[in-house]
C-alpha positions as CSV (number, residue, x, y, z in Angstrom):
1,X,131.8,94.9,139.6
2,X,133.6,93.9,136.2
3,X,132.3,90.6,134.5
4,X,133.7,88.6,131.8
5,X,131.0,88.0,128.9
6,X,130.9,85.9,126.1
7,X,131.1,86.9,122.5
8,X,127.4,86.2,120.6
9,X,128.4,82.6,119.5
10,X,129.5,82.7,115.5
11,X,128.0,80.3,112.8
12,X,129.8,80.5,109.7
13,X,128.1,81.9,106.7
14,X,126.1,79.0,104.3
15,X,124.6,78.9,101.2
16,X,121.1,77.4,100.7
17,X,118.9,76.7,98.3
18,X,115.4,76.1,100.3
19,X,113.6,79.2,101.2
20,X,111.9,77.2,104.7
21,X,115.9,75.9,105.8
22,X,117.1,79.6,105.0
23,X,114.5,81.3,106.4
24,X,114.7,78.6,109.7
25,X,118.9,79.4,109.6
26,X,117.9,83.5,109.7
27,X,115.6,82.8,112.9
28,X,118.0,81.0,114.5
29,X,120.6,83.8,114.3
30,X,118.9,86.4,114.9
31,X,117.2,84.7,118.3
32,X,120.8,83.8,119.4
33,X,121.8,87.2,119.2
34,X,118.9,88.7,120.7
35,X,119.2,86.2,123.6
36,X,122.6,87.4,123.8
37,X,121.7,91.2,124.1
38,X,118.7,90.4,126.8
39,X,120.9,88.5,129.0
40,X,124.0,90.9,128.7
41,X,121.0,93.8,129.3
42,X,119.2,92.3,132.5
43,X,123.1,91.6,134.0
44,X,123.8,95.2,133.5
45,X,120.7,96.3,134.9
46,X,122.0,93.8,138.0
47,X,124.6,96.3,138.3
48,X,127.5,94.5,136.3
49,X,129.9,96.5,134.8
50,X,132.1,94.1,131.2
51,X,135.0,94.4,130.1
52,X,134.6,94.4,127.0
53,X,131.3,95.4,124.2
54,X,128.2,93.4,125.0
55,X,127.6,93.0,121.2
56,X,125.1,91.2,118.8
57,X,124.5,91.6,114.8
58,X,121.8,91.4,112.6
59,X,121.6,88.2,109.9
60,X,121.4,89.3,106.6
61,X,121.3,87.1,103.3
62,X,123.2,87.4,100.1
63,X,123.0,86.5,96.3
64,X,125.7,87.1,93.8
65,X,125.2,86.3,90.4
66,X,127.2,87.3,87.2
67,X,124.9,86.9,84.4
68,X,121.6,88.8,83.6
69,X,118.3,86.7,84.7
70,X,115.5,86.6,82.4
71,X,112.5,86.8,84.8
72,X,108.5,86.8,84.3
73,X,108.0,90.1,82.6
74,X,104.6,90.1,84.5
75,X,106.5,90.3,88.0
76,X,107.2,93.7,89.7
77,X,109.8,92.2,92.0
78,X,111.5,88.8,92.4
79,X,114.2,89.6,90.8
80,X,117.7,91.0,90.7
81,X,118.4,94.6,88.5
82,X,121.4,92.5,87.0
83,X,125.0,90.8,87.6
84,X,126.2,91.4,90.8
85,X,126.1,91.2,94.7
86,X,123.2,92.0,96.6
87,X,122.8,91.9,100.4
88,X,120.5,92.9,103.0
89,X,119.7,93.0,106.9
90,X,117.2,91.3,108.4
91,X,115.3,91.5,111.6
92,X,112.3,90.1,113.3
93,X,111.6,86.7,111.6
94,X,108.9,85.6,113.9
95,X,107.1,88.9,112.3
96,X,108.2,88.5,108.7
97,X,108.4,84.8,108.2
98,X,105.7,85.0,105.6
99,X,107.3,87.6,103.9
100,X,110.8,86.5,103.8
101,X,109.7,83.0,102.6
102,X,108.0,84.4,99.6
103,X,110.9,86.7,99.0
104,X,113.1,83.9,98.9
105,X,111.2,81.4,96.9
106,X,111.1,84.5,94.2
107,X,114.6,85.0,94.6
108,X,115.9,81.1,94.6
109,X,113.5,80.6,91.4
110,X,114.6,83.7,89.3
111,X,118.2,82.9,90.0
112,X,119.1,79.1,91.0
113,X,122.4,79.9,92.3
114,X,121.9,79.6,96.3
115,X,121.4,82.1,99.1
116,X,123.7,82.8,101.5
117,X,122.8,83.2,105.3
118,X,125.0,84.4,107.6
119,X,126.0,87.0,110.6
120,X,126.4,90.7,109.3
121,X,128.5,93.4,110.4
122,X,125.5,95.6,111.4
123,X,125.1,95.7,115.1
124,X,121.8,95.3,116.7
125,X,120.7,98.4,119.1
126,X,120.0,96.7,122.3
127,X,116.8,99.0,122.4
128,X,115.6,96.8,119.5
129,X,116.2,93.6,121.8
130,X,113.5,94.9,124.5
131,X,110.5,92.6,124.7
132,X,107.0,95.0,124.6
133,X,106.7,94.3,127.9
134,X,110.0,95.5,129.2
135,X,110.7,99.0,130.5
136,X,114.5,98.9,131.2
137,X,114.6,102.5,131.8
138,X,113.0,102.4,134.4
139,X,115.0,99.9,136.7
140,X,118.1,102.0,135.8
141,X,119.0,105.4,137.8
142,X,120.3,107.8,135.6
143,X,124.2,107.4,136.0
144,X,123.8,104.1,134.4
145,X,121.5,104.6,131.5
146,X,124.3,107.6,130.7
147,X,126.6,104.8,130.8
148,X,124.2,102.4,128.8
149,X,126.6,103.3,125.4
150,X,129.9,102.2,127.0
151,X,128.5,98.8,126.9
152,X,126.0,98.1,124.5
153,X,125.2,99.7,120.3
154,X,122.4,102.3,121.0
155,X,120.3,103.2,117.8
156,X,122.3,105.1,115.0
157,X,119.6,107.2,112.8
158,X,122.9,107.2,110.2
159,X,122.1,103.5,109.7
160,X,118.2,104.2,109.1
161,X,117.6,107.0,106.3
162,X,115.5,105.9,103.1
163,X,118.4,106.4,100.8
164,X,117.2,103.2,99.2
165,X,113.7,104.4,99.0
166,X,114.6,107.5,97.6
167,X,116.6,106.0,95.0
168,X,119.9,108.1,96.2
169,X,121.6,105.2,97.9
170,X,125.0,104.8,96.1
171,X,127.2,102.1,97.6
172,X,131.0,102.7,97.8
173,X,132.9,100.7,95.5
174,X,133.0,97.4,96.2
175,X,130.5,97.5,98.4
176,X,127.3,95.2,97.6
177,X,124.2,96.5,96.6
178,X,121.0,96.6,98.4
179,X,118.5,93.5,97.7
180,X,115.5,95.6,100.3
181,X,114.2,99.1,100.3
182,X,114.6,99.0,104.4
183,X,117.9,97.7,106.0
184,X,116.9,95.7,109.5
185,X,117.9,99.0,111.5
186,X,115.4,101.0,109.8
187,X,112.7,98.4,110.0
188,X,113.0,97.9,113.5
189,X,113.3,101.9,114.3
190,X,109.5,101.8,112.7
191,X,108.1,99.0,114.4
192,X,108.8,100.8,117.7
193,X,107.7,104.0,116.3
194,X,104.5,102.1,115.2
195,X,103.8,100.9,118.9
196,X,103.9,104.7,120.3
197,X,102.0,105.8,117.3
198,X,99.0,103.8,117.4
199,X,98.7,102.1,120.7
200,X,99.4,98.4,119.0
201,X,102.0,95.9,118.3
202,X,103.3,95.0,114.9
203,X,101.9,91.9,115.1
204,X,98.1,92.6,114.4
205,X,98.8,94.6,111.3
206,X,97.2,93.6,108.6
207,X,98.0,94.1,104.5
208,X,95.0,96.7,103.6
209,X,95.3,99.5,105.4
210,X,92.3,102.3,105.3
211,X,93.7,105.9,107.0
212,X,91.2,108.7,107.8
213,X,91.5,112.0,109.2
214,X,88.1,111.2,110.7
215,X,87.1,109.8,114.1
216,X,83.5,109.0,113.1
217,X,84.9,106.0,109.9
218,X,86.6,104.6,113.3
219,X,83.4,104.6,115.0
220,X,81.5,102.5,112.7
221,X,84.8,100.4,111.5
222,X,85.0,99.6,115.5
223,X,81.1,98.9,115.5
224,X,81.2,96.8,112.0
225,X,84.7,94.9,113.3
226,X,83.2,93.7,116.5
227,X,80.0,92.6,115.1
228,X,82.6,90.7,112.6
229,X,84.0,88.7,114.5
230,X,80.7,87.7,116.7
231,X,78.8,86.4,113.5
232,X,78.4,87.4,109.6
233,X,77.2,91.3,108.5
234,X,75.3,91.6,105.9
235,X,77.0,92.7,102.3
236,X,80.6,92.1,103.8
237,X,82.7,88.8,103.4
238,X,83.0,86.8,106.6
239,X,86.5,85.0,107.5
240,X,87.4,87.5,109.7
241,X,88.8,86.2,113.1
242,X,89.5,88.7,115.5
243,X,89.0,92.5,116.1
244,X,92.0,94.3,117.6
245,X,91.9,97.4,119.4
246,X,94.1,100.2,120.7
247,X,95.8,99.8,124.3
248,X,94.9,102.8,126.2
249,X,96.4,102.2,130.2
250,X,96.5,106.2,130.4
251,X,92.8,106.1,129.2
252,X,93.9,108.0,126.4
253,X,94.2,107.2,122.9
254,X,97.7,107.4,121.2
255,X,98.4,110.2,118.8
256,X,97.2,107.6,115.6
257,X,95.5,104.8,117.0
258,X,94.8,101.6,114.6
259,X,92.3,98.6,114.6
260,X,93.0,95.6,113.0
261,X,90.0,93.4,111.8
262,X,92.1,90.0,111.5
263,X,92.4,87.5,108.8
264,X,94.9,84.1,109.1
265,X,96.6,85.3,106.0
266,X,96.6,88.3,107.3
267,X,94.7,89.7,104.3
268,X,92.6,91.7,106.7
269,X,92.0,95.4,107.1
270,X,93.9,98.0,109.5
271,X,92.5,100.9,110.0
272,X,94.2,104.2,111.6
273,X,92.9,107.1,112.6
274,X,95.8,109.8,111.3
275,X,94.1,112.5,112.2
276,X,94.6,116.4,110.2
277,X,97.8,117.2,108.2
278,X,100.0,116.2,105.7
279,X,102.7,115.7,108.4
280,X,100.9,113.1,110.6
281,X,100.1,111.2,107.0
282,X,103.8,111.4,106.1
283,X,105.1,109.9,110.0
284,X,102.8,106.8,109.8
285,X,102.9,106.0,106.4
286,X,107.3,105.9,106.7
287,X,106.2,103.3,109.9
288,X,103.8,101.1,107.9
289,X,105.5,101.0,104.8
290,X,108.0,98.7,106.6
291,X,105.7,96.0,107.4
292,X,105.2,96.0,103.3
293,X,101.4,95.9,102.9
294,X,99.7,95.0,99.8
295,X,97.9,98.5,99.1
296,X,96.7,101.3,101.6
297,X,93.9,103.2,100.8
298,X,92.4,106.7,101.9
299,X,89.0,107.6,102.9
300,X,88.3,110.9,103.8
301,X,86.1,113.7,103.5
302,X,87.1,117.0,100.8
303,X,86.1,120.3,99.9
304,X,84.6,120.2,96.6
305,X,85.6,122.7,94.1
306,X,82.9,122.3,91.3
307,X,79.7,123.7,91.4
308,X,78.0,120.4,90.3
309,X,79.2,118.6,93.2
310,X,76.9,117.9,95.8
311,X,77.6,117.0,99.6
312,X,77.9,113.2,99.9
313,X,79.2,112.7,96.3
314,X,82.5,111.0,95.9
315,X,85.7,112.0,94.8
316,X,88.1,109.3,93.1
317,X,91.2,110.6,93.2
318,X,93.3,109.7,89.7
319,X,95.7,112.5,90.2
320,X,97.5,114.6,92.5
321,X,98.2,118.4,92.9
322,X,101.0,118.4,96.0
323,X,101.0,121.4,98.0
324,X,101.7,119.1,101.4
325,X,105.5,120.1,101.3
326,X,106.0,117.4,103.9
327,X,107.8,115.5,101.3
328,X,109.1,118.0,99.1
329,X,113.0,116.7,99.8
330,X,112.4,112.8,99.3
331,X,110.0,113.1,96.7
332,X,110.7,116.3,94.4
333,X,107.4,117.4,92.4
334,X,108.6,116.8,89.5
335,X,107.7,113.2,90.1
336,X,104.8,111.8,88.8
337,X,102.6,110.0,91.3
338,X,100.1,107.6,88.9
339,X,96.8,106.4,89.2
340,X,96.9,102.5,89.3
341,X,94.5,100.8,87.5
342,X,94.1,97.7,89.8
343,X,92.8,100.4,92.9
344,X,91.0,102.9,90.5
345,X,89.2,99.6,89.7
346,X,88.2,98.4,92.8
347,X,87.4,101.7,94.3
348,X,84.9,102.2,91.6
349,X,83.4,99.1,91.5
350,X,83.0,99.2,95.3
351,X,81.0,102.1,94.6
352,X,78.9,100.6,92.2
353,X,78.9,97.5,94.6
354,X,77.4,99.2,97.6
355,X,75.5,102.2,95.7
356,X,73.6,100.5,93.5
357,X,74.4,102.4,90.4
358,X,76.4,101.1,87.4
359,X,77.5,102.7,83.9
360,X,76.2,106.5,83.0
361,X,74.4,106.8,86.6
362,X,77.7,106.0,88.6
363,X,78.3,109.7,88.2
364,X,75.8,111.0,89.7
365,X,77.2,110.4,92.9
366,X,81.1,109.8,92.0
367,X,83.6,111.8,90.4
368,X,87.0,110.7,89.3
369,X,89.2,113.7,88.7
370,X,92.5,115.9,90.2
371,X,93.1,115.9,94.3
372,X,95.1,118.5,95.8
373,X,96.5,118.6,99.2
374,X,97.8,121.7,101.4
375,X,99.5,122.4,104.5
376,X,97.5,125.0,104.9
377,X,94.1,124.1,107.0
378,X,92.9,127.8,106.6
379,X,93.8,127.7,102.5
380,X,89.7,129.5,102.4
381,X,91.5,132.6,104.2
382,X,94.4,133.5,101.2
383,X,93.5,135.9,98.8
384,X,90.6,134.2,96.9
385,X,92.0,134.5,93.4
386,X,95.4,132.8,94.1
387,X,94.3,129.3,95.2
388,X,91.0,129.0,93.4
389,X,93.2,130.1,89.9
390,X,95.4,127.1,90.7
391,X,93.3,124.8,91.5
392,X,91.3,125.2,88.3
393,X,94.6,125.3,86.2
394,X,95.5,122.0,87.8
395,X,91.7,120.3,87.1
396,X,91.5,120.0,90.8
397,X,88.0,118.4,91.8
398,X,88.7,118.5,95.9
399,X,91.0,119.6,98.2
400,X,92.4,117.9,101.5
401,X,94.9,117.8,103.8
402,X,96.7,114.2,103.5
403,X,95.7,112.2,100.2
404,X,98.1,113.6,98.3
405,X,100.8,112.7,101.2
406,X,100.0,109.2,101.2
407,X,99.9,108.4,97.5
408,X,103.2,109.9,97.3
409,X,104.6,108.4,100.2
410,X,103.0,105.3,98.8
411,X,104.7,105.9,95.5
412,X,108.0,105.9,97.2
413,X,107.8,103.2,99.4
414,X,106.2,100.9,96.4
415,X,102.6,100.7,98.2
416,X,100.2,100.3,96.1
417,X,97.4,103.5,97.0
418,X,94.4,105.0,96.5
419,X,91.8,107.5,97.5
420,X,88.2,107.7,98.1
421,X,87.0,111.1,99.1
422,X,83.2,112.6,100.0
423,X,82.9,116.1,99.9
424,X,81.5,117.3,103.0
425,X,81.8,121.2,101.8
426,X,82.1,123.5,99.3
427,X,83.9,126.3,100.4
428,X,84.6,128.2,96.9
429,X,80.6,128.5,96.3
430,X,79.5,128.8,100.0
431,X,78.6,125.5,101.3
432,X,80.7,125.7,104.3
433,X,80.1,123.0,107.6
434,X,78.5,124.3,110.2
435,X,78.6,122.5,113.2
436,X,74.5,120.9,112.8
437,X,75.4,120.2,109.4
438,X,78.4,118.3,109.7
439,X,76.8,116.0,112.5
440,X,74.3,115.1,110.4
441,X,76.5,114.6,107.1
442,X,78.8,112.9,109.0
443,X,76.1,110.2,110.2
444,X,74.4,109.9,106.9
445,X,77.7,109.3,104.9
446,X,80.4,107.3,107.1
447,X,78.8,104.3,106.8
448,X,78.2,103.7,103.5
449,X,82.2,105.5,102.6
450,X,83.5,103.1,105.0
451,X,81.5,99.6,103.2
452,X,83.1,101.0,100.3
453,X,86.4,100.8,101.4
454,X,86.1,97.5,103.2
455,X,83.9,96.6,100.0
456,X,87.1,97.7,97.5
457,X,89.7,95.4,99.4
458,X,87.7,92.4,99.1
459,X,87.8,92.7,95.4
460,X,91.7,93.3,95.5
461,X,92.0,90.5,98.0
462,X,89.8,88.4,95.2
463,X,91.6,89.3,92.2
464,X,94.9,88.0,93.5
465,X,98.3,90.0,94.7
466,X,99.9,88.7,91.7
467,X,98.0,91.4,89.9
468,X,97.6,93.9,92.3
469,X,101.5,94.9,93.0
470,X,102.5,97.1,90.1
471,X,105.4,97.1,88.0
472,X,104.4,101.3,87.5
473,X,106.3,101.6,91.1
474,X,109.4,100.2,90.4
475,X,112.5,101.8,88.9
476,X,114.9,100.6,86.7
477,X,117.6,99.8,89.2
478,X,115.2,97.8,91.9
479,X,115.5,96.1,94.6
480,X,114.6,92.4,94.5
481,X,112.4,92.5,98.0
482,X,109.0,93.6,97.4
């Protein structure tokens, strides 16, 4: 059976100069157009055949300006990189409405000359109109999910590579330039991603983000969380509303699962289990980074590579030796990935916070110095004088398996990051885990790492995100969107 449908209803493009009306005109396109999709979708599911495209497009906002602002040299975005016209997709208001609004504000205050709302060219895949509870795959036998494209935009991955990111992104002439590091595309293609990953919805994430490669820091983050939320712990700020946990209907846990100790601002903690490797550290951090948190942190455990160290000290990492690989192509090594002062800060003061120790005796149990991170889990197996000669050129302190991927990766996705290590072995002189030793390490040190971590974002959430985002992660030629 062919159907008639209607085109997604068309409101001409307007300019505004109220972040809360543009932000209300964005939502209101991009719901129409979803609705659009959805109905179109469940018809087709029906077993209705169109005659023409079922078709819907992203909003997207743009700001042209021909003379050079003079913004607050203290911001790290805000702001346009100079004359010109600037656009960008966007999806998922009821998600980003927080977000948007502030990029706007920024925007309409650093350059009074109006935003302009309106319908963009960019179809929207009608994968990225399903609700989370909708399966449409299912109620379709295979001939018509084959026949799915004749009808509706399926997801391009041409329209979702991190040429922005990366800094390679050259429009054609003519074309605008990009005000956002992720087109809407892109941003929806990770939210999805972030679902299978780690067994949750966008929608509890929180802006700190803790990874580990360990399941014993989710153990006691799970055990803190819940005792969170029921009443106030002891040497841990209260405020916290809710404690969000993985959805397992297979009994299972996903590949990365995350918990999300919830704040109202949403200033509270995620933390995600990423498991071992530099790859698995790369894929979620590419997901997360589009939700644009305020700083992710790492907290794992290390080898330590000097004598001196003992097992439980910590490792803060001000530097990074890259042997990952994993993103050798969108990062090349000879990019420097900085400490930043605002996390070195509160990493260390956490540690003097929940240790006890200040000044000269802080080092007794922490050192700040070189990480580096491999691909290779059995590194202790090479020939013994190639790897232990680099790591001592390099003034490598520890070794792991992901820090290095996630500064990097937060380097390129402007993320402000950090790592916390404690070295649980010391391969090069000896110390290696064995299975009673690790049980018992393990027990003795997550708890206190882990109040460390949790005790280091409530100084950055105290101090102000005004001061925490830093102008060390943006280029020259930046995009305005955080």
């Amino acid at each position: 059976m062919v159907s008639p449908f209607p085109p997604n209803p068309f409101r001409p493009t307007e300019t505004f100069h109220d972040a809360d009306a543009a932000l209300a005109r964005i939502a209101e396109l991009y719901d129409t157009a979803i609705a659009h999709l959805r109905e179109g979708l469940h018809r087709y599911v029906a077993g209705e055949d169109f005659a023409h495209r079922v078709r819907a497009h992203y909003p997207f906002i743009r700001i042209e300006t021909d003379t050079a602002a003079n913004p607050d040299s203290r911001l790290a975005y805000g702001f346009l990189a100079g004359p010109g016209h600037y656009e960008t997709t966007l999806t998922r208001p009821d998600l980003f409405a927080d977000y948007y609004r502030e990029q706007l504000q920024l925007l309409m205050a650093n350059h009074p000359v109006g935003i302009q709302v309106g319908t963009s060219r960019q179809p929207i895949p009608v994968h990225f109109s399903f609700s989370e509870s909708e399966h449409i795959e299912s109620a379709l036998d295979p001939a018509r999910q084959q026949r799915l494209s004749d009808f509706f935009d399926l997801p391009d991955l041409a329209e979702m590579d991190d040429g922005i990111a990366n800094g390679t992104y050259e429009p054609a002439r003519g074309q605008p330039a990009p005000l956002a590091l992720f087109t809407a595309p892109r941003v929806d293609y990770s939210l999805h991603r972030l679902r299978h990953y780690t067994g949750t919805s966008p929608e509890p994430f929180q802006n700190f983000v803790l990874f580990t490669n360990y399941q014993f820091y989710i153990d006691e983050f799970v055990r803190l969380g819940r005792a969170l939320v029921a009443g106030p712990v002891e040497g841990i700020e209260a405020g916290y509303t809710a404690f969000v946990e993985p959805a397992t209907p297979s009994g299972r846990l996903p590949q990365m699962p995350a918990w999300h100790l919830v704040r109202p601002d949403r200033t509270g903690i995620t933390m995600i289990n990423i498991g071992v490797g530099p790859a698995n550290a790369k894929t979620i951090t590419d997901h997360v980074a589009v939700l644009r948190p305020h700083a992710w942190i790492m907290l794992g455990h290390c080898a330590g590579l000097r004598n001196s160290q003992r097992l439980g000290d910590y490792v803060l990492a001000h530097g990074y030796v890259r042997e990952d690989h994993v993103l050798d192509e969108e990062l090349p090594l000879w990019v420097p990935v900085p400490a930043l002062a605002e996390i070195q800060q509160a990493l260390e003061g956490a540690v003097a916070d929940v240790t006890q120790l200040s000044g000269y005796e802080l080092k007794r149990v922490m050192r700040t110095g070189t990480v580096a991170s491999t691909d290779n889990r059995n590194w202790e197996l090479l020939p013994h004088r190639g790897p232990s000669r680099r790591f001592s050129q390099s003034r490598a302190v520890a070794l792991d398996m992901e820090s290095a991927t996630i500064a990097a990766n937060g380097f390129r996705f402007r993320v402000p990051y950090g790592t916390l290590l404690c070295v649980s072995d010391k391969p090069l002189h000896g110390e290696i885990k064995l299975p009673g030793m690790a049980n018992r390490f393990y027990r003795e040190r997550v708890d206190q790492h882990l109040r460390i971590g949790i005790r280091a974002i409530e100084r950055l959430r105290l101090q102000g995100m005004n001061q925490l985002h830093s102008r060390k992660l943006r280029s020259f030629a930046e995009v305005a969107f955080q």
